[in-house]
Backbone as CSV, one residue per row, in Angstrom:
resi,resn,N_x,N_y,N_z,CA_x,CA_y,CA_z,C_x,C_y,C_z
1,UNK,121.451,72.536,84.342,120.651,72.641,83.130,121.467,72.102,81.951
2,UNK,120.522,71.097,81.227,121.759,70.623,79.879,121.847,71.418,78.533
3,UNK,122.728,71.188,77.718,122.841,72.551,77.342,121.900,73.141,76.073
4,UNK,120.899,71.778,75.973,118.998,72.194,75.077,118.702,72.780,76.152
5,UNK,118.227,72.635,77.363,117.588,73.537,78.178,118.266,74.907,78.216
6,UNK,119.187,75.245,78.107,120.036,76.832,78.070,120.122,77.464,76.724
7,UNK,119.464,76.366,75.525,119.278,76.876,74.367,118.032,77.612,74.224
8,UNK,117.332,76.209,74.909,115.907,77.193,75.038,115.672,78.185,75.990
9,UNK,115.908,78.602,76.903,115.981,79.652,77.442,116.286,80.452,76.850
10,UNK,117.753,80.703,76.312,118.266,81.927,75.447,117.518,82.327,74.491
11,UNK,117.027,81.173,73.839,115.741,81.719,72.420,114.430,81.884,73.129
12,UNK,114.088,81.693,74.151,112.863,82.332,74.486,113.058,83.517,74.852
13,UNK,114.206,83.669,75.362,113.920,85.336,76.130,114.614,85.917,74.730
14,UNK,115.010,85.753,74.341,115.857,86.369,73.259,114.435,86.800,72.399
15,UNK,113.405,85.994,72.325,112.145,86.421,71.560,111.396,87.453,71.828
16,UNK,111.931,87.844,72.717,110.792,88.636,74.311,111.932,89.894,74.492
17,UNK,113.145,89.934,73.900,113.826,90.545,73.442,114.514,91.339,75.032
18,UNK,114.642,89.654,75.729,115.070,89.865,77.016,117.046,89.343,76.606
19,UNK,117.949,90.247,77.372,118.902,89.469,77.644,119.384,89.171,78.827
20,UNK,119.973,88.177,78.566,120.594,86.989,79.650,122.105,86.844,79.855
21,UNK,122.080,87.211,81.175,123.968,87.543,81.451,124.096,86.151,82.021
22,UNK,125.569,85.786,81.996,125.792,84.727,82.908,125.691,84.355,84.238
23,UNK,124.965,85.371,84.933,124.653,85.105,86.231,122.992,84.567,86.118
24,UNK,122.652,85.159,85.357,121.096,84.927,85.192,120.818,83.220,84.947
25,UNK,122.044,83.092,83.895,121.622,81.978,83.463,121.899,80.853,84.467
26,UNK,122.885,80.877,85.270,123.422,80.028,86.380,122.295,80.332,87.295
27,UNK,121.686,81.498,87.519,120.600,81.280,88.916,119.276,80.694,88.158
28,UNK,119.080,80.896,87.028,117.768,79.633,86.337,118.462,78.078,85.991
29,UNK,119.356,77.753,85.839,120.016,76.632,86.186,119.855,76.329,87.811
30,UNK,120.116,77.149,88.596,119.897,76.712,90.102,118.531,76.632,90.192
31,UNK,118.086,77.516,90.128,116.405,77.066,90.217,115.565,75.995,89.367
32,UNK,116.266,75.575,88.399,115.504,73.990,87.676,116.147,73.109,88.494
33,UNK,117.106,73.086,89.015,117.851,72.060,90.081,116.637,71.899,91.586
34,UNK,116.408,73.078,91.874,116.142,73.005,93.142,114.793,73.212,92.912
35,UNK,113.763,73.148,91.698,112.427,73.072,91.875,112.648,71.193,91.543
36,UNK,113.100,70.786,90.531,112.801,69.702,90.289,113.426,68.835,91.415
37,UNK,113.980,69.045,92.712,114.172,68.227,93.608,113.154,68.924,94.629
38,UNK,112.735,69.892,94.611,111.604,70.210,96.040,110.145,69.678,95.140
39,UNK,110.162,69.443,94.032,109.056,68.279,93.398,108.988,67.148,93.860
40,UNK,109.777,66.429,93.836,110.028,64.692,94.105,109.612,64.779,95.598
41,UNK,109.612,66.322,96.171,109.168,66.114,97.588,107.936,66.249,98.190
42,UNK,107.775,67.334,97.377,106.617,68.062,97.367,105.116,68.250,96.557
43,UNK,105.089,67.986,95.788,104.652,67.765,94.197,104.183,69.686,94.238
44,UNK,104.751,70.191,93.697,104.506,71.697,93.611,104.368,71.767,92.350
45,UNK,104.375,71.269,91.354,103.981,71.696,90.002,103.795,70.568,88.597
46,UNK,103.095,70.423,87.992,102.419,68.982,87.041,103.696,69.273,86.588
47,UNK,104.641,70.411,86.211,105.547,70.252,84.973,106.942,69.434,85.466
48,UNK,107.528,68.438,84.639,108.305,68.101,85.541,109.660,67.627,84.538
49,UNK,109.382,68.056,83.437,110.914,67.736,82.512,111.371,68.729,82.267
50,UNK,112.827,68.910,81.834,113.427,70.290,81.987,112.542,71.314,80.618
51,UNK,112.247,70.864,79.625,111.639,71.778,78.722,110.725,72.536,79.043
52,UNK,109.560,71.585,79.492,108.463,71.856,79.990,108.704,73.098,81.375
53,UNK,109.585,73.098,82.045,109.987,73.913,82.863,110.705,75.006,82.659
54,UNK,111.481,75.713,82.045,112.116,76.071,81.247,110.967,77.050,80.377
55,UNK,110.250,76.626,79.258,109.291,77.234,78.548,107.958,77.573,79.102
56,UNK,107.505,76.651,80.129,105.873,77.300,80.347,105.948,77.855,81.842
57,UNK,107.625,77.470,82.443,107.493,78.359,84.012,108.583,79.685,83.607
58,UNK,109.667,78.958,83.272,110.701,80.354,83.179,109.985,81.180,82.273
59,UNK,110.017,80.908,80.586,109.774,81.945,79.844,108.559,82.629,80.186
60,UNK,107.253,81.688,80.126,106.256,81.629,80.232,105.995,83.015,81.498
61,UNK,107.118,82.602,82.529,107.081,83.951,83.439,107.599,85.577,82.955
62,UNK,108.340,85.274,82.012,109.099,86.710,81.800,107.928,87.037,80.415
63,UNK,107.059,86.722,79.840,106.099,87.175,79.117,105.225,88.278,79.662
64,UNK,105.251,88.223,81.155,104.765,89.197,81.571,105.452,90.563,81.727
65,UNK,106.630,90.769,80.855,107.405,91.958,80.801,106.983,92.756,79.900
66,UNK,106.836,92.138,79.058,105.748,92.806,77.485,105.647,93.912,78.255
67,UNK,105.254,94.611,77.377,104.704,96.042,77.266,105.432,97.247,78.445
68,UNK,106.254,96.698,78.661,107.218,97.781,79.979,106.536,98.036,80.961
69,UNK,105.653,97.178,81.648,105.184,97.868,82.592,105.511,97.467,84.147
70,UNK,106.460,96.762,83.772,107.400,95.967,85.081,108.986,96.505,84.913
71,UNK,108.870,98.037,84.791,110.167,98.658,84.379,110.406,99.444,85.385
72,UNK,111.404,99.778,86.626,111.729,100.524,87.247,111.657,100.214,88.914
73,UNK,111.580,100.519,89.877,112.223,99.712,91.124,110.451,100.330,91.755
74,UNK,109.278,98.947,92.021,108.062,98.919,91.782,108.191,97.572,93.058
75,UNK,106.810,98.199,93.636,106.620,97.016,94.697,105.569,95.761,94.129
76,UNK,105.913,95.092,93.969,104.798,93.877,93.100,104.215,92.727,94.266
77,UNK,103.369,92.599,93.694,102.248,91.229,94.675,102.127,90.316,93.118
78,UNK,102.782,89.281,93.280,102.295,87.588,92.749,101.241,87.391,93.401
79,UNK,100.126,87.229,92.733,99.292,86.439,93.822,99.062,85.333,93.571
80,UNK,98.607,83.990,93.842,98.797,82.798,93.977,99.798,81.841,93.170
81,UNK,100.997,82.531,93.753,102.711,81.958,93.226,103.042,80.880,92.804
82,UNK,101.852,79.824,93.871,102.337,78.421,94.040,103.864,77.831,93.868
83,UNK,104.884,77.748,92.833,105.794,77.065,93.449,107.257,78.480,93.251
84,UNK,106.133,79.580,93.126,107.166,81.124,92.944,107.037,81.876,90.876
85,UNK,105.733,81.516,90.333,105.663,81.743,89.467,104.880,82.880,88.902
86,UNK,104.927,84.015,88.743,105.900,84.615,87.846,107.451,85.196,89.069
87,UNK,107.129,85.080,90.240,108.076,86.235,91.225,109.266,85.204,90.564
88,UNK,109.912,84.441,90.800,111.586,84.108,91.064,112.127,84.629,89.432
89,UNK,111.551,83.728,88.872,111.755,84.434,87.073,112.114,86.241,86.988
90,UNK,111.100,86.671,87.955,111.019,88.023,87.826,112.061,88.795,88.074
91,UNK,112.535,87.749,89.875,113.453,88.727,90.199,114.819,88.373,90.221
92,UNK,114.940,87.468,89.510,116.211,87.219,88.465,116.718,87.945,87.361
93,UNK,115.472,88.431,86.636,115.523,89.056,85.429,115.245,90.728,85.800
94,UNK,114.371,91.016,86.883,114.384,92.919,87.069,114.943,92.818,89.075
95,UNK,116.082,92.501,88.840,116.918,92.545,90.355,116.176,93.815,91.027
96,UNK,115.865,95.038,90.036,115.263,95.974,91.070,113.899,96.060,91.009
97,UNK,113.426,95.013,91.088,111.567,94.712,91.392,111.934,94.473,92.997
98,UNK,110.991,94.774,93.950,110.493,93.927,94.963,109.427,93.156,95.212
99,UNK,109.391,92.162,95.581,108.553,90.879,94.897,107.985,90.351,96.438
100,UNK,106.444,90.644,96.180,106.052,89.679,97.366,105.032,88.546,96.904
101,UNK,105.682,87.178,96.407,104.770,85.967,96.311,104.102,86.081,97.571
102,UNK,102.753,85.647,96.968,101.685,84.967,97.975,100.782,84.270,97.588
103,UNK,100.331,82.981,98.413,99.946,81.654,98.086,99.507,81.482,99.548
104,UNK,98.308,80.417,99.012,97.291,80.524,100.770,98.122,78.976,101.191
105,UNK,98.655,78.265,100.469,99.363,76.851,100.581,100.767,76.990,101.360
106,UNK,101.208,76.952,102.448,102.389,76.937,103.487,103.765,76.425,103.033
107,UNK,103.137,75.422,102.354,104.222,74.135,101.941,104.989,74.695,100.642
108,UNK,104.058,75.580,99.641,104.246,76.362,98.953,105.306,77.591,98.963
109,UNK,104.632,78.184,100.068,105.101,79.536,100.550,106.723,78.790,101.003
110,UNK,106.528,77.981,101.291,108.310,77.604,102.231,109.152,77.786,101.506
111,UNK,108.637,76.851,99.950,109.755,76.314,99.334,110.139,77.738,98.514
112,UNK,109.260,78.692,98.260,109.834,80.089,97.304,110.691,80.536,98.170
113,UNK,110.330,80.236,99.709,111.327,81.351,100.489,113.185,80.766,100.876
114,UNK,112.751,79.816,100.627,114.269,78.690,100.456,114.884,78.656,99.621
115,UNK,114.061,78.560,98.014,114.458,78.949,96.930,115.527,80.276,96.439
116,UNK,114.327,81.171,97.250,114.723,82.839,96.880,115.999,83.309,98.015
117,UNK,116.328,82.453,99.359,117.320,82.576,100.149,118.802,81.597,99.198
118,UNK,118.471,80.412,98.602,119.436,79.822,97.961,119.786,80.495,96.836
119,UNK,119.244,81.272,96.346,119.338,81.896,94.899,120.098,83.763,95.375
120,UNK,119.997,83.790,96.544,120.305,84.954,97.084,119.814,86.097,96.219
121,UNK,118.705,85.961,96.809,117.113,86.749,95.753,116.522,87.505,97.318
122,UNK,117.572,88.729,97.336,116.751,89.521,98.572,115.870,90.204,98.305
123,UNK,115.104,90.848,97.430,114.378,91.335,96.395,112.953,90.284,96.517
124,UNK,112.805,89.313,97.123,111.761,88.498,97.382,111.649,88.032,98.463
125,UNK,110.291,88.526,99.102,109.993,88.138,100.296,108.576,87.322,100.622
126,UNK,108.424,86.178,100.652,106.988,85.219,100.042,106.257,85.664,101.438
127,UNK,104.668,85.481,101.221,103.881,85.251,102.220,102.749,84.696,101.776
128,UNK,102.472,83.561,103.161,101.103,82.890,103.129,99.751,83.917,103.265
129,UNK,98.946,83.549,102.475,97.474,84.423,102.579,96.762,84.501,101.620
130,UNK,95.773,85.316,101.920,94.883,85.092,100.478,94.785,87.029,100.353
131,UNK,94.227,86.786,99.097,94.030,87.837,98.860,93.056,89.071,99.178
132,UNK,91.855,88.075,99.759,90.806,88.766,100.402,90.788,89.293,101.689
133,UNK,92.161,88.758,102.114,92.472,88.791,103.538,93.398,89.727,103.617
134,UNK,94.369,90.024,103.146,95.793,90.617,102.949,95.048,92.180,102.367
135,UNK,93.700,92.017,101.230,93.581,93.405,101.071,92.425,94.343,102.290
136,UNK,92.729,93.708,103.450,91.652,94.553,104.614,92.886,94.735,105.408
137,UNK,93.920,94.355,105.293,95.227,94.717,106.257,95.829,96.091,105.687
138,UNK,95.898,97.419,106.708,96.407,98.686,106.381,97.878,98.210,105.640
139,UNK,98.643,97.488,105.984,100.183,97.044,105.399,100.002,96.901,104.311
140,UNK,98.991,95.648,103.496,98.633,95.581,101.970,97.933,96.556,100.979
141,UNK,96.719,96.702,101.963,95.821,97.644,100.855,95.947,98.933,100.223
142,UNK,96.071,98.961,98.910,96.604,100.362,98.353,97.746,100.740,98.593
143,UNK,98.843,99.245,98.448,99.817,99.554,98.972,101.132,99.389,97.683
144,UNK,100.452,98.494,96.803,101.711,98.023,95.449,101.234,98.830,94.760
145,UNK,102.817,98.781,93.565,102.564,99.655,92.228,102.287,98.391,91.308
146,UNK,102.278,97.122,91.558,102.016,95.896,90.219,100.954,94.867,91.426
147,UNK,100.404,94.392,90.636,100.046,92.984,90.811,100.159,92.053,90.076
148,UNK,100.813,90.985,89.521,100.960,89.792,88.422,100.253,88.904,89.412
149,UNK,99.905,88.176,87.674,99.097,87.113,88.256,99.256,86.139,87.200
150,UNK,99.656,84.960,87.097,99.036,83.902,86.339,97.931,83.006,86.125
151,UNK,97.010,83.815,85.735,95.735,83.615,85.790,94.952,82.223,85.121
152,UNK,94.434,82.008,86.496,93.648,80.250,86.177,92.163,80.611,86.276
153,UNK,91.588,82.162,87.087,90.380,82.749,87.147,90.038,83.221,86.000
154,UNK,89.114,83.706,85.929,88.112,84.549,84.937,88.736,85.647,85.537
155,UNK,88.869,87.035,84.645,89.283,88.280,84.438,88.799,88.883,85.792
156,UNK,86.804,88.869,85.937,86.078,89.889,86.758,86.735,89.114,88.260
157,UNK,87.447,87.782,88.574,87.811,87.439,89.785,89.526,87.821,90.097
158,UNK,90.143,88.223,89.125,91.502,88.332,89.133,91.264,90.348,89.349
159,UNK,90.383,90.892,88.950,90.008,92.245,89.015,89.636,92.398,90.252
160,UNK,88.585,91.790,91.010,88.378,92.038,92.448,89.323,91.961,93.749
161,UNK,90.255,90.539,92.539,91.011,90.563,93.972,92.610,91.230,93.877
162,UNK,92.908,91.772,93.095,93.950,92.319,92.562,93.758,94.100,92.758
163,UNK,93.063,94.978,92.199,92.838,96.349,92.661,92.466,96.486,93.867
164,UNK,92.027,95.983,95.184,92.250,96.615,96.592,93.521,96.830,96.998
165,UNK,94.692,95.934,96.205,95.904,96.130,96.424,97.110,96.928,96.143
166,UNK,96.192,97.732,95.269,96.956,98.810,94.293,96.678,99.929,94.810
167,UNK,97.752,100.781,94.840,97.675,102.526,94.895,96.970,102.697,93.191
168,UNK,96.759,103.858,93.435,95.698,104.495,92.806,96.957,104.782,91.620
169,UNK,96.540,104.708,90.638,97.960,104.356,89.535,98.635,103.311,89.129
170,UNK,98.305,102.557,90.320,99.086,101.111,89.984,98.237,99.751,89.079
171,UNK,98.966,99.043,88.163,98.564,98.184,87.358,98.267,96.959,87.826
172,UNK,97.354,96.323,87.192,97.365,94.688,87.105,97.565,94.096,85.564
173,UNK,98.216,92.844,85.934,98.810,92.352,84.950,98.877,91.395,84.751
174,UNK,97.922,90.820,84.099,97.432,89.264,84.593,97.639,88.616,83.133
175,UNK,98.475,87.610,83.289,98.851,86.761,82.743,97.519,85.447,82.225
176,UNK,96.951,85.470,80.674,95.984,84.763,80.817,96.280,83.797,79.412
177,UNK,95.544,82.999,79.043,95.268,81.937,77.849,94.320,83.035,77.032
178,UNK,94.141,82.784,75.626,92.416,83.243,74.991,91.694,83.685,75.653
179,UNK,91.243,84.877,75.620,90.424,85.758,76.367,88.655,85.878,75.558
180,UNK,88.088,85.080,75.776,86.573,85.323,75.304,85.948,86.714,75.438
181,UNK,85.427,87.164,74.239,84.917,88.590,74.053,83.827,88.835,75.574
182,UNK,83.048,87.913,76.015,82.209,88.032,77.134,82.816,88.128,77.966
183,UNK,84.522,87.534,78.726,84.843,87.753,79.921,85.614,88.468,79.840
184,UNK,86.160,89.170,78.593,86.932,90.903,78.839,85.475,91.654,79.141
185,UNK,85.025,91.744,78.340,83.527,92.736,78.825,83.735,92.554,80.304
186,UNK,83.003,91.313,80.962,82.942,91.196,81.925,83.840,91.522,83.455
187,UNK,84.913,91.747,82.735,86.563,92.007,83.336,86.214,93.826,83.303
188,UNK,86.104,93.908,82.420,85.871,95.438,82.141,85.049,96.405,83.272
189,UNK,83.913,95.252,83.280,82.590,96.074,83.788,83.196,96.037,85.564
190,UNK,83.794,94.447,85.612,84.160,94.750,87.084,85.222,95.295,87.770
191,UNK,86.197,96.282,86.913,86.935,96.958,86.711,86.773,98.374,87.491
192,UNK,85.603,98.720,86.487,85.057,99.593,86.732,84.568,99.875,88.111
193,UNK,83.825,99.140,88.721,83.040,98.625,89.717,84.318,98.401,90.839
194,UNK,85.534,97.899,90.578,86.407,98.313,91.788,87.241,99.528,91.924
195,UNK,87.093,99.953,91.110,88.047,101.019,90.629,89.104,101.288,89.539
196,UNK,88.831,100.590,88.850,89.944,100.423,87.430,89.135,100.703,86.189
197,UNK,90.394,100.156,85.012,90.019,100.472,83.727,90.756,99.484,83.073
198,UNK,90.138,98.660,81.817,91.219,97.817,81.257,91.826,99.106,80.543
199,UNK,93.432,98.726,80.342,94.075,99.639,79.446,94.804,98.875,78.626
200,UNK,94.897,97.320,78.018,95.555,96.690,77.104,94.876,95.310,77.095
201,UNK,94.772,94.697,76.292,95.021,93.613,75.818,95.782,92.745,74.842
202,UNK,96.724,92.161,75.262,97.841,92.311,74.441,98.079,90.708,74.316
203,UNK,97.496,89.878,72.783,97.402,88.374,72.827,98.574,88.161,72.208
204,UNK,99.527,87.100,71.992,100.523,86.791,71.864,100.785,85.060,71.844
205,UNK,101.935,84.511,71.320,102.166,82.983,71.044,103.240,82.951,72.345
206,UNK,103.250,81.734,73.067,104.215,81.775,73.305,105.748,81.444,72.894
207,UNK,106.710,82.175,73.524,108.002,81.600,72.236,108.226,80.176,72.421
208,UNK,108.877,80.266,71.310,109.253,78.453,70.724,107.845,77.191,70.345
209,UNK,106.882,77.095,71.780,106.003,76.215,71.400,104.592,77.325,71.019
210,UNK,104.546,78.530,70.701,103.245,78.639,70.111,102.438,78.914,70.825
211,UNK,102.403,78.310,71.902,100.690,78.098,72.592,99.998,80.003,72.886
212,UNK,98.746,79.865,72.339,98.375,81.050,72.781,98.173,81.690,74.324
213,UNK,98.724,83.138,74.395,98.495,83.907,75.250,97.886,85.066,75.329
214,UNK,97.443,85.771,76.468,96.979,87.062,76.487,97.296,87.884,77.869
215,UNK,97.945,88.916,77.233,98.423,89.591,78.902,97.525,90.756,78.947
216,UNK,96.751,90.976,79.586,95.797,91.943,80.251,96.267,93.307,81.059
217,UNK,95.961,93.831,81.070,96.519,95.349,81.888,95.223,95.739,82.375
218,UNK,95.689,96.325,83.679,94.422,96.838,83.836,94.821,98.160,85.106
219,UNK,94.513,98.950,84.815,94.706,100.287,85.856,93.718,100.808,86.767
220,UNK,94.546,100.912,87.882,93.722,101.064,89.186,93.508,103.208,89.107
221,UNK,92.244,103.503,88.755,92.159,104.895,88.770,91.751,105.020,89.703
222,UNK,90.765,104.933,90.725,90.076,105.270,91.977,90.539,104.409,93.787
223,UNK,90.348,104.883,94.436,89.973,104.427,95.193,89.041,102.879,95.524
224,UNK,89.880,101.847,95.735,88.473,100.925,95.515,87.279,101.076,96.866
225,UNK,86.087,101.084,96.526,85.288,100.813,97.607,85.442,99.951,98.905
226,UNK,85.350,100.260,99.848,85.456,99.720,101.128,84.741,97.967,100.802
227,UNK,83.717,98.093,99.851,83.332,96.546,100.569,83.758,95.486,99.788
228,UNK,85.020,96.117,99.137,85.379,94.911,98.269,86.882,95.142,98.609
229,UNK,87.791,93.280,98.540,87.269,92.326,98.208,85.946,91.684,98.976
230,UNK,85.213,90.843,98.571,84.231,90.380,99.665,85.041,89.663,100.233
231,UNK,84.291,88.681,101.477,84.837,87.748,101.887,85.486,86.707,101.077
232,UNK,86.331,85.855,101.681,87.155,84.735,101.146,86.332,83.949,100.689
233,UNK,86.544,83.523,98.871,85.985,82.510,98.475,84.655,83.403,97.467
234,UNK,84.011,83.871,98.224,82.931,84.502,97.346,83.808,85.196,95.733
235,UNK,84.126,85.841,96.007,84.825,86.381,93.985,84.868,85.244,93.028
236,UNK,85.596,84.104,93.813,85.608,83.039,92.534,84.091,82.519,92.525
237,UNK,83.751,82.301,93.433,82.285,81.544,93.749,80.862,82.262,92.781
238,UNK,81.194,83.697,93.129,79.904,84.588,92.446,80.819,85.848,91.763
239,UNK,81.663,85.535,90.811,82.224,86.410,89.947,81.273,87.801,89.696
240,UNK,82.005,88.970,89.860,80.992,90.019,89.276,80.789,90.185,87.840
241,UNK,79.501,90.285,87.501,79.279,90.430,86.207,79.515,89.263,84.945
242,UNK,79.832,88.200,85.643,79.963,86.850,85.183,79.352,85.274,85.801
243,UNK,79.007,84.711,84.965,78.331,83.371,85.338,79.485,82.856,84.993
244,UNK,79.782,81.943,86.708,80.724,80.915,87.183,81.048,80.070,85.908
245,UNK,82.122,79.692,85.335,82.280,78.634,84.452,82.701,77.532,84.946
């Protein structure tokens, strides 16, 4: 990492009112090394200059610390990681998280687990799957205290497929852009409907470049119903309580 890229790091987390020991900073130096060469191989992510990597994957990942709710030794599900995003950030920065990325993409799943073995990140253990699938397996379901997500869905599809996976207490924490007054409602209602409650919305800039964010909370109070998630594909397809955008 050159030494603008370790500037910006330090002032992003430093904003987020994260600190950064010298080991931290050498294993996010190893990991811009070894994403931007499993890129040239792989194409795992549009971002591909060190800033851009650095601010909208590293920092961009530890934004999801806000509000303490990724504080204390907590079993977490990433769900669709793709090239390990928010998990490697994560478990660099809370060594006592246990972190299971998952991504339905193989090629994906490889490179976090190569990553997280080169980075000597035992604290992360990736798996291929989806989410609709993983929450009808006794091993997954009602089984984490977090779910993160960097959310590219609408709220009511990141809600369906995120609370079958939670013990009854446990949060979701979905990482989003501008949140439209209709698809928190809508997030809300299907909340409800799996077993949760929103309990934050918490919008925010990101550090250094600005760009708006919104980190979502959402708490798993009940039991979710047996017939959800639906099958694979249907949540994004026929969102509850929302027309597809």
């Amino acid at each position: 990492m050159t030494p603008e890229g370790e500037r910006l790091l330090r002032e992003g987390l430093a904003s987020l009112e994260l600190d950064l020991t010298a080991d931290m900073e050498q294993a996010f130096g190893r990991l811009l090394d070894l994403l931007q060469e499993g890129n040239r191989r792989l194409n795992l992510t549009a971002l591909k200059s060190e800033a851009d990597i650095v601010l909208k994957h590293f920092v961009d990942s530890a934004t999801c610390l806000r509000g303490g709710y990724l504080k204390g030794p907590l079993r977490v599900v990433d769900l669709g990681t793709g090239a390990g995003f928010p998990a490697l950030p994560l478990a660099i920065l809370r060594p006592g998280l246990t972190l299971t990325p998952v991504d339905s993409i193989r090629k994906k799943i490889d490179f976090v687990r190569a990553t997280a073995q080169a980075l000597e990140l035992p604290n992360v253990t990736p798996l291929v799957g989806r989410a609709e699938t993983l929450a009808r397996e006794p091993a997954h379901r009602a089984r984490y205290d977090r779910v993160v997500v960097r959310a590219v869905a609408a709220l009511p599809v990141l809600v369906e497929l995120a609370l079958p996976l939670l013990r009854v207490g446990g949060l979701l924490v979905a990482q989003k852009g501008p949140i439209e007054a209709d698809e928190l409602e809508a997030g809300g209602r299907a909340a409800h409907e799996v077993g949760g409650r929103v309990v934050d919305v918490d919008p925010f800039a990101l550090p250094i470049l600005g760009d708006g964010r919104t980190l979502v909370t959402v708490e798993k109070t009940r039991p979710t119903p047996e017939r959800y998630p639906r099958r694979e594909g249907i949540p994004a397809q026929q969102p509850l309580f929302w027309d597809a955008k």
